[in-house]
ZADO-1210 file (C-alpha; in nm, 4 decimals, padded with zeros to 6 digits):
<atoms>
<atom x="-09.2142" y="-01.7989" z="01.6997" code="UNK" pos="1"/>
<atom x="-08.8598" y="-01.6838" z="01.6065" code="UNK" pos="2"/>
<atom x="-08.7585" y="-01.3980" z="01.7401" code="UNK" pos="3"/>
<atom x="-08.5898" y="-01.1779" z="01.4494" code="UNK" pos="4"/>
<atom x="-08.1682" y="-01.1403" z="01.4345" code="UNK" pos="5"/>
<atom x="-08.0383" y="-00.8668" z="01.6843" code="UNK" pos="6"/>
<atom x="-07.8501" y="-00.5965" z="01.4367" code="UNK" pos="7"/>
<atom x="-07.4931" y="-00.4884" z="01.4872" code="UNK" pos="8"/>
<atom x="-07.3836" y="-00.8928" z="01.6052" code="UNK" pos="9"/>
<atom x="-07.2169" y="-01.0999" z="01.3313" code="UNK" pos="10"/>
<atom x="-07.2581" y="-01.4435" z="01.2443" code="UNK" pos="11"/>
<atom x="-07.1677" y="-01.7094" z="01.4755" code="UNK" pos="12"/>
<atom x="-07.0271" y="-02.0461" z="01.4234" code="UNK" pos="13"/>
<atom x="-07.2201" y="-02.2892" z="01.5968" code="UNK" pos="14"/>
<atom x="-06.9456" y="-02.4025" z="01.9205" code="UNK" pos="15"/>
<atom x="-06.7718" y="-02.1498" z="01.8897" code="UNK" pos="16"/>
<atom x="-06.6279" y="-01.9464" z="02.2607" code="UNK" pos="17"/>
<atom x="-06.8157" y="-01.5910" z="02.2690" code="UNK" pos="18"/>
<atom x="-06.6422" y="-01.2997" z="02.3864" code="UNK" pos="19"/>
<atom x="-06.7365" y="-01.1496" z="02.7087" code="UNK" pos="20"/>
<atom x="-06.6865" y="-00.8406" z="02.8306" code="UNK" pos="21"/>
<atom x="-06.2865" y="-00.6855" z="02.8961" code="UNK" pos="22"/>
<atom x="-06.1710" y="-01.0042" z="02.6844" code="UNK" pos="23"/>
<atom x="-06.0083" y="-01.0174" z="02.3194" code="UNK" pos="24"/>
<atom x="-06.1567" y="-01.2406" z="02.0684" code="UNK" pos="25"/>
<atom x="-05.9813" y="-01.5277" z="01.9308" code="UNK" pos="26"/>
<atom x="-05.7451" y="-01.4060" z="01.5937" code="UNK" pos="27"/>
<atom x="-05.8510" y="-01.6009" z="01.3058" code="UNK" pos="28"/>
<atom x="-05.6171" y="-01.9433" z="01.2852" code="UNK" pos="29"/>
<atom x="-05.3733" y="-01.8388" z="01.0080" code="UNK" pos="30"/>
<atom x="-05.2874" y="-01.4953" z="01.1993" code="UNK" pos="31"/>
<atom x="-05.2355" y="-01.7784" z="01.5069" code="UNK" pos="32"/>
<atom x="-05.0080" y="-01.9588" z="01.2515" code="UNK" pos="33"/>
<atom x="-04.7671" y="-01.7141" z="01.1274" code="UNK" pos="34"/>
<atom x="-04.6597" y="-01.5926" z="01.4141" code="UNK" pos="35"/>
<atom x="-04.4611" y="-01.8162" z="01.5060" code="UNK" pos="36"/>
<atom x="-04.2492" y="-01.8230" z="01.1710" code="UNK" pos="37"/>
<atom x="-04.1940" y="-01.4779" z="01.2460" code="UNK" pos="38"/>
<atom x="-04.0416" y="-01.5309" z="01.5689" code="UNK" pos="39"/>
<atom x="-03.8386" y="-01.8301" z="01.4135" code="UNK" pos="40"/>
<atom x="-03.7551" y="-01.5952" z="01.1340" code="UNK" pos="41"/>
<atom x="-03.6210" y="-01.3493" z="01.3795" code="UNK" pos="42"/>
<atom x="-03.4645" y="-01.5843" z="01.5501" code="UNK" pos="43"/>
<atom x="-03.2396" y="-01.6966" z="01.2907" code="UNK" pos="44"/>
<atom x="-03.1487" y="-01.3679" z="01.1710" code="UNK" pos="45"/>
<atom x="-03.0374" y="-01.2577" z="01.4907" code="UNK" pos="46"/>
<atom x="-02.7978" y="-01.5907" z="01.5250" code="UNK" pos="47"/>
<atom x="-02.6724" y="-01.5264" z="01.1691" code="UNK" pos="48"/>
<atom x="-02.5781" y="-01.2002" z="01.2434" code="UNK" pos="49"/>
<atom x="-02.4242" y="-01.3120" z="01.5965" code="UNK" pos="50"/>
<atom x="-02.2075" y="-01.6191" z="01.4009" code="UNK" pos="51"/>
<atom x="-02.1231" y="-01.3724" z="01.1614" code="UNK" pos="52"/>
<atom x="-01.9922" y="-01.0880" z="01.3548" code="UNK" pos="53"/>
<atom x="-01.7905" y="-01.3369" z="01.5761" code="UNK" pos="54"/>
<atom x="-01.5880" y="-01.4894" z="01.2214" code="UNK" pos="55"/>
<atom x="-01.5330" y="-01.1365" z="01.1180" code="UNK" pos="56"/>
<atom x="-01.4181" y="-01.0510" z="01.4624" code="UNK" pos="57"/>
<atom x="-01.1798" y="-01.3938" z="01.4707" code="UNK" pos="58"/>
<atom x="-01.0763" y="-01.2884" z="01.1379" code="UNK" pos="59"/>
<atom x="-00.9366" y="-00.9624" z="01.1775" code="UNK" pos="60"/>
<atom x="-00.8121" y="-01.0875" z="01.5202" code="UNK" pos="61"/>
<atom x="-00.5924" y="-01.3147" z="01.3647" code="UNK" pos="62"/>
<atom x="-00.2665" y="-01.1570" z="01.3068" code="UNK" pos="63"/>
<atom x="00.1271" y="-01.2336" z="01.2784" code="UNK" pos="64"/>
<atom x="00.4680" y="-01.0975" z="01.3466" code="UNK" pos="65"/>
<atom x="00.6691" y="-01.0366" z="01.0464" code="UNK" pos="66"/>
<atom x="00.9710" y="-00.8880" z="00.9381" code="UNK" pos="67"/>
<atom x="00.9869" y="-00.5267" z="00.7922" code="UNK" pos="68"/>
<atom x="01.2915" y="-00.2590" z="00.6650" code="UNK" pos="69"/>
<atom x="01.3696" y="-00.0152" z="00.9732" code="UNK" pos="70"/>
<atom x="01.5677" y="00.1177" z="00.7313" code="UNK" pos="71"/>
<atom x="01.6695" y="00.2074" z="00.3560" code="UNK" pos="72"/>
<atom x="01.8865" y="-00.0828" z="00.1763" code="UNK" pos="73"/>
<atom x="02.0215" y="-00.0895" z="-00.0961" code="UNK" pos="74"/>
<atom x="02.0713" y="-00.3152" z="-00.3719" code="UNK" pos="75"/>
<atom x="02.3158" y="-00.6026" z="-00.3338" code="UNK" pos="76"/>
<atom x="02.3879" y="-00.4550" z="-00.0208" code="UNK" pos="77"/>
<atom x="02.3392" y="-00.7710" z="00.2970" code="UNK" pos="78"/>
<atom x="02.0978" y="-00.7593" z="00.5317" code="UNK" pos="79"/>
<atom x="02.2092" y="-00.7529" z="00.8739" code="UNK" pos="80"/>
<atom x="01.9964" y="-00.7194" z="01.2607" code="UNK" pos="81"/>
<atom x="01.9678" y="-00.3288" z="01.2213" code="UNK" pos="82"/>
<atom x="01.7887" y="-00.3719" z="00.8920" code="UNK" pos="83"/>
<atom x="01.4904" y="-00.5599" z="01.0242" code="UNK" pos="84"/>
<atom x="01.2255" y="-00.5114" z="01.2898" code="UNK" pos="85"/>
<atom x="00.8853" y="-00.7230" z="01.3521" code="UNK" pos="86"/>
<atom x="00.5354" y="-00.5632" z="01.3463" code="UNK" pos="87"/>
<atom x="00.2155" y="-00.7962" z="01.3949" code="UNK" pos="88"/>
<atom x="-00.0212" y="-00.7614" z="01.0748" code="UNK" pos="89"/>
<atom x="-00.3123" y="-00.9093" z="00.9487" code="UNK" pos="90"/>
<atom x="-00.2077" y="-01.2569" z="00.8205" code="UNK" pos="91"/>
<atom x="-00.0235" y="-01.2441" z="00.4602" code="UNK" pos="92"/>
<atom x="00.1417" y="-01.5229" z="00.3061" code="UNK" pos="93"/>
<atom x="00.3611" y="-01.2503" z="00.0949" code="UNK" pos="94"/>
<atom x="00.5685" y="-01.1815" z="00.3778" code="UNK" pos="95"/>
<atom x="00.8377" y="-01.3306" z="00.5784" code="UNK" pos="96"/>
<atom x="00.7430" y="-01.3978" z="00.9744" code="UNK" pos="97"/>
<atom x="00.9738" y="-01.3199" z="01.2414" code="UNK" pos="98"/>
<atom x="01.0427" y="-01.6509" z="01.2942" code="UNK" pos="99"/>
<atom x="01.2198" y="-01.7194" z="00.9492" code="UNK" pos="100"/>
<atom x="01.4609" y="-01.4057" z="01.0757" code="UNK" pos="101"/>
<atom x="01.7898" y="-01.6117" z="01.0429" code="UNK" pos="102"/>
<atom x="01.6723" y="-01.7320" z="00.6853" code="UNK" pos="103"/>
<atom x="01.6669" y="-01.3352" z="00.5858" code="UNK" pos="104"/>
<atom x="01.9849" y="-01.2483" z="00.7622" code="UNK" pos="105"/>
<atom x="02.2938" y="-01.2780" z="00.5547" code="UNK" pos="106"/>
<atom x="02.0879" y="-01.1883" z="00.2261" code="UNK" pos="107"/>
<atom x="02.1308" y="-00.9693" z="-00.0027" code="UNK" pos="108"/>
<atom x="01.8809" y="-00.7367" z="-00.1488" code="UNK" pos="109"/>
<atom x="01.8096" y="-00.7698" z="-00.5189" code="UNK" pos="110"/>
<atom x="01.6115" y="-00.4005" z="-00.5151" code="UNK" pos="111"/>
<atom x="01.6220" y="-00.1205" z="-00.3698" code="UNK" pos="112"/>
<atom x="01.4368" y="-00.1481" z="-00.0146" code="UNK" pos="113"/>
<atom x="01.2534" y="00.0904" z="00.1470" code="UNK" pos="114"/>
<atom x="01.2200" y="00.1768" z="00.5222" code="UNK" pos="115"/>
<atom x="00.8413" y="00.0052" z="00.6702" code="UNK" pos="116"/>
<atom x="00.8263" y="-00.2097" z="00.4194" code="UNK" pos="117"/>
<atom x="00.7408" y="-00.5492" z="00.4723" code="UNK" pos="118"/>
<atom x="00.9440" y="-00.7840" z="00.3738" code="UNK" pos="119"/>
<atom x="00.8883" y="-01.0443" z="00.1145" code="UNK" pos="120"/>
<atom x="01.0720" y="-01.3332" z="00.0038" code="UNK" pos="121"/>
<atom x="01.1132" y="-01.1645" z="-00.3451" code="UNK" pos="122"/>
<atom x="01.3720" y="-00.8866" z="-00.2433" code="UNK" pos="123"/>
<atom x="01.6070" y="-01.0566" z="-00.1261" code="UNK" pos="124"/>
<atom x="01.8350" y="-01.3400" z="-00.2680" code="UNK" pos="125"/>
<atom x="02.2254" y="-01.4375" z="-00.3349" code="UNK" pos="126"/>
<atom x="02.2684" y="-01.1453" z="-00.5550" code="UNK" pos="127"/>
<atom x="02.1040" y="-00.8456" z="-00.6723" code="UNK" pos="128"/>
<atom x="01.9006" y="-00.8058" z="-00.9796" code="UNK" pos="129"/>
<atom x="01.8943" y="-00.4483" z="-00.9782" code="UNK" pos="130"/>
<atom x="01.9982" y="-00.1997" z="-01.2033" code="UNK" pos="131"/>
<atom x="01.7783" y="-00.3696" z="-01.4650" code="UNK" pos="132"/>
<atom x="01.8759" y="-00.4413" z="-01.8037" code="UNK" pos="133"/>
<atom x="01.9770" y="-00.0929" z="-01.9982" code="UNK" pos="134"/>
<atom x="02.0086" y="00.0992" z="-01.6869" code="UNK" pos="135"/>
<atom x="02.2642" y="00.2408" z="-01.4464" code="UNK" pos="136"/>
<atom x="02.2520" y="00.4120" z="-01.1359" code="UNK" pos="137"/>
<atom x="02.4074" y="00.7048" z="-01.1008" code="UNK" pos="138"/>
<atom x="02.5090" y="00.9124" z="-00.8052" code="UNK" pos="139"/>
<atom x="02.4948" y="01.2922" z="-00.8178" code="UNK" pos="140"/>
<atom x="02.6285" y="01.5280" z="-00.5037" code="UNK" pos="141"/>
<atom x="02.3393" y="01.8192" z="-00.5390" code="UNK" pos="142"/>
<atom x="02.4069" y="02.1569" z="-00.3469" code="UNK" pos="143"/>
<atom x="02.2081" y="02.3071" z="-00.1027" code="UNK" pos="144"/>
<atom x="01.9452" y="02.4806" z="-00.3140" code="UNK" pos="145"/>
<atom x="02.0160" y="02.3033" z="-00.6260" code="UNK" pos="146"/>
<atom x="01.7004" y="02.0916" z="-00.5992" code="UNK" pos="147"/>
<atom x="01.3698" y="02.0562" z="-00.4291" code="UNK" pos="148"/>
<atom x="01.3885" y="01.9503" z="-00.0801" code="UNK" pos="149"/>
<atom x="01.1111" y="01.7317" z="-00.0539" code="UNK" pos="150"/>
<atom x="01.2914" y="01.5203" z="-00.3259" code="UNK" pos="151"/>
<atom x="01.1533" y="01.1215" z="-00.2895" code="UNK" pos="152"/>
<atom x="01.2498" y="00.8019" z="-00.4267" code="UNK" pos="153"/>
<atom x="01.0499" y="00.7210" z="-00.7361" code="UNK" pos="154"/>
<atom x="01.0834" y="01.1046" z="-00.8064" code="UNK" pos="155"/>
<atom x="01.1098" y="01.1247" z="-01.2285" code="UNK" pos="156"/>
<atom x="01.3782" y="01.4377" z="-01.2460" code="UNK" pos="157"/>
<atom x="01.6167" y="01.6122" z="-01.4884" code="UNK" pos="158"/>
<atom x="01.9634" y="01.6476" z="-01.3748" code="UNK" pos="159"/>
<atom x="02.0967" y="01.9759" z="-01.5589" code="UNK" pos="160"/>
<atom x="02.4497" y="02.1686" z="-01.5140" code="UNK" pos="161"/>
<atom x="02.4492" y="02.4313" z="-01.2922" code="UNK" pos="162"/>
<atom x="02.5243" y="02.7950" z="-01.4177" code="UNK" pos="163"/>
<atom x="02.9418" y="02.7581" z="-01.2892" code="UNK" pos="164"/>
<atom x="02.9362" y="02.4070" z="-01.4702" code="UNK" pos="165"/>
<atom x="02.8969" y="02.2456" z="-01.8257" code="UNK" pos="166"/>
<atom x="02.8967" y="01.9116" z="-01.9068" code="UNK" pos="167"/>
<atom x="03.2426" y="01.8186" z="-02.0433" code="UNK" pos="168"/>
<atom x="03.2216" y="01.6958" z="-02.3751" code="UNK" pos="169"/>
<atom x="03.4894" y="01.4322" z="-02.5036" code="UNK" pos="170"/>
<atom x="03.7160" y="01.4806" z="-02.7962" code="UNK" pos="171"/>
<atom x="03.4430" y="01.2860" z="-03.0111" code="UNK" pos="172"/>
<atom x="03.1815" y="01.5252" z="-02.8720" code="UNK" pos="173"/>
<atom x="03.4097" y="01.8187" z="-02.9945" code="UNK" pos="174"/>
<atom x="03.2141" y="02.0523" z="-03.2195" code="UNK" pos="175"/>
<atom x="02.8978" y="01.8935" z="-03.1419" code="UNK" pos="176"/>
<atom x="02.5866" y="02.0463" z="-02.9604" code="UNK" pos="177"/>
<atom x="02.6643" y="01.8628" z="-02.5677" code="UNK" pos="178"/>
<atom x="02.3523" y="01.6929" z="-02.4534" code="UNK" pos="179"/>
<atom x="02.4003" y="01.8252" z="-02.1312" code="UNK" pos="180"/>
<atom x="02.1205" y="01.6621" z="-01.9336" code="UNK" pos="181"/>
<atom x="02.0070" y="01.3059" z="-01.8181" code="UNK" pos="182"/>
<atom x="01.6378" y="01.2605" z="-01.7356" code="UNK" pos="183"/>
<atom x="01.5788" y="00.9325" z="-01.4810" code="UNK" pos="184"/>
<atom x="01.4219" y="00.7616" z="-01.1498" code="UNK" pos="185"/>
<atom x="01.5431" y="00.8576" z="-00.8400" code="UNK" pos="186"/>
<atom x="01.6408" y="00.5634" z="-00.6223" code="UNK" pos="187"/>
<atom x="01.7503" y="00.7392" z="-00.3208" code="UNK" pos="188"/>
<atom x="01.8295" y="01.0576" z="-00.1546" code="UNK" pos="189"/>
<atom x="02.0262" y="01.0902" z="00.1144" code="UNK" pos="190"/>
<atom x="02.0733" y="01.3819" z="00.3790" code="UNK" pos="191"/>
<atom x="02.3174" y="01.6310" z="00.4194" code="UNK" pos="192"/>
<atom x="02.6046" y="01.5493" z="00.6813" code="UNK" pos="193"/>
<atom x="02.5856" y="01.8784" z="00.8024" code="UNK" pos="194"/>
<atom x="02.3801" y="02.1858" z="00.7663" code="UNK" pos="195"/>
<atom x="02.4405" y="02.3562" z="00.3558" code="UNK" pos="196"/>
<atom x="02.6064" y="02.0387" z="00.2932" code="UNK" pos="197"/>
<atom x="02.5581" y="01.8468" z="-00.0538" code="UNK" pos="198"/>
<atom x="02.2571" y="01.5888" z="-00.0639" code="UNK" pos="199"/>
<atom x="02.3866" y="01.2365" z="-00.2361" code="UNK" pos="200"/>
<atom x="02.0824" y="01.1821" z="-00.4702" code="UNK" pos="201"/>
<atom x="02.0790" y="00.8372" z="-00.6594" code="UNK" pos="202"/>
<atom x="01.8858" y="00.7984" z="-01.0267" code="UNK" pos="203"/>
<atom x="01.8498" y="00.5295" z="-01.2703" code="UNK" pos="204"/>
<atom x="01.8868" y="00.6261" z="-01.5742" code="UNK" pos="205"/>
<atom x="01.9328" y="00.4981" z="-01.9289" code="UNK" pos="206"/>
<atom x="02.2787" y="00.3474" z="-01.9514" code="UNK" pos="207"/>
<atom x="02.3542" y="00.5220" z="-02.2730" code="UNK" pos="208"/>
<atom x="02.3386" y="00.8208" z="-02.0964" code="UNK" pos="209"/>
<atom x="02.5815" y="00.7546" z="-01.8182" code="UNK" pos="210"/>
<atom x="02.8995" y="00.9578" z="-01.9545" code="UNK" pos="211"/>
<atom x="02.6657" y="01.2493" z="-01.9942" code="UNK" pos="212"/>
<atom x="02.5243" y="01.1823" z="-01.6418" code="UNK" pos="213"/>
<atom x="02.9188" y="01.2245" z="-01.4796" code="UNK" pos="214"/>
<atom x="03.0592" y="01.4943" z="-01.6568" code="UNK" pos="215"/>
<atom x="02.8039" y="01.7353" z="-01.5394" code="UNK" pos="216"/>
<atom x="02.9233" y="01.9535" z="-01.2579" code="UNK" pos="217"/>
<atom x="02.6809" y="02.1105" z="-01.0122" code="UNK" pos="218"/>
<atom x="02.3912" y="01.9205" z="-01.1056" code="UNK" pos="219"/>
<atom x="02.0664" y="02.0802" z="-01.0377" code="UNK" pos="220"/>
<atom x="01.7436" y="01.8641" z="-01.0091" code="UNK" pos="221"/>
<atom x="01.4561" y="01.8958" z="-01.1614" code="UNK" pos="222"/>
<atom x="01.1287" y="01.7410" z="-01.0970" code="UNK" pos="223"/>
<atom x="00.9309" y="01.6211" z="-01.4100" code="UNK" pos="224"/>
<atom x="00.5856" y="01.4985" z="-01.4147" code="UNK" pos="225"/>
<atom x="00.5504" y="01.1136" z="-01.3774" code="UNK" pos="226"/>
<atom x="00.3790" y="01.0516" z="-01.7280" code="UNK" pos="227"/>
<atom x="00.5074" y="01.1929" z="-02.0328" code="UNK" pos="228"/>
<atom x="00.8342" y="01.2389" z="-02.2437" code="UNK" pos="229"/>
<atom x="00.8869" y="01.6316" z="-02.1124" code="UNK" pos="230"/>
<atom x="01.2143" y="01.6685" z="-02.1247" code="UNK" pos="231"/>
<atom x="01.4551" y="02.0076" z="-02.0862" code="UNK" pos="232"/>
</atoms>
């Protein structure tokens, strides 16, 4: 006789290893299968991100000496030893290296250059190229007081008579209203010799408007905003 099913056992697949007691049962093959590609999967991402974080490292690491301004120069004037000084920076193709120093020396600048900038084939050259077309730079001697003193190059200002000067006008000008002020780019500012001493403040501006910009007398500086046509 056959003895009825015992309840609460599942089916079992004829050869198939039973479980005994204290010991896990077989996973079913395709859990046994994937695990593996999980590993592999792992695997590989960690290696990516290892390759990966070693170029980036190697990349940044990878830096130059090149030349840079230790100082203001001005247009047209030549560059000499105290005008240069090397800094390692990321690598830049824009920039002269510290071995093409002599190459530099002897140069003039075409622009204006500014103090820690780096320095680019582009500035400099056999002459300068600087004022542009239709400008002029003009030099003004501002009192202490007579404009702000955190004026900067790049600065849009109106230069104005002070109140114990008027711009002369010229014997054509004569019974016409004076335009007595200039509105420009400052180019360069520098300091006072000694303390209450006169600042020497350079500004492009239009070349039309140079006589105007020399006859005024105790120029006073004002500061504009950069966008816009205000004017005083």
């Amino acid at each position: 006789m056959t003895s009825p099913p015992q309840k609460g056992l599942g089916a079992q697949v004829p050869g198939a290893r039973s479980a005994g007691p204290g010991q896990r049962p077989d996973p079913p093959a395709g859990a046994r299968r994937r695990r593996p590609g999980w590993i592999w999967g792992g695997l590989g991402a960690v290696l990516v991100s290892a390759v990966g974080f070693t170029w980036v490292v190697s990349t940044v690491g990878e830096r130059q000496e090149v030349l840079i301004l230790a100082r203001d120069v001005a247009a047209g004037q030549v560059l000499t030893t105290k005008d240069l000084r090397s800094v390692k920076v990321a690598s830049d193709v824009g920039v002269i290296p510290v071995e093409s120093r002599g190459e530099a020396l002897g140069e003039r600048a075409r622009v204006p250059l500014v103090a820690g900038a780096l320095l680019s084939p582009r500035m400099i050259g056999r002459s300068a190229v600087f004022p542009p077309q239709g400008k002029s730079q003009v030099t003004f001697a501002v009192e202490a007081g007579a404009g702000p003193s955190d004026l900067a190059r790049g600065d849009r200002v109106a230069v104005l008579p002070g109140p114990d000067g008027q711009a002369v006008a010229t014997e054509e000008e004569q019974g016409q209203e004076p335009e007595s002020s200039v509105v420009g780019t400052v180019t360069g500012v520098r300091s006072p010799q000694s303390a209450g001493g006169v600042r020497e403040v350079r500004v492009l501006v239009d070349t039309a408007a140079v006589r105007t910009a020399t006859d005024i007398q105790h120029p006073r500086v004002v500061v504009l905003p950069a966008q816009g046509r205000e004017a005083p």
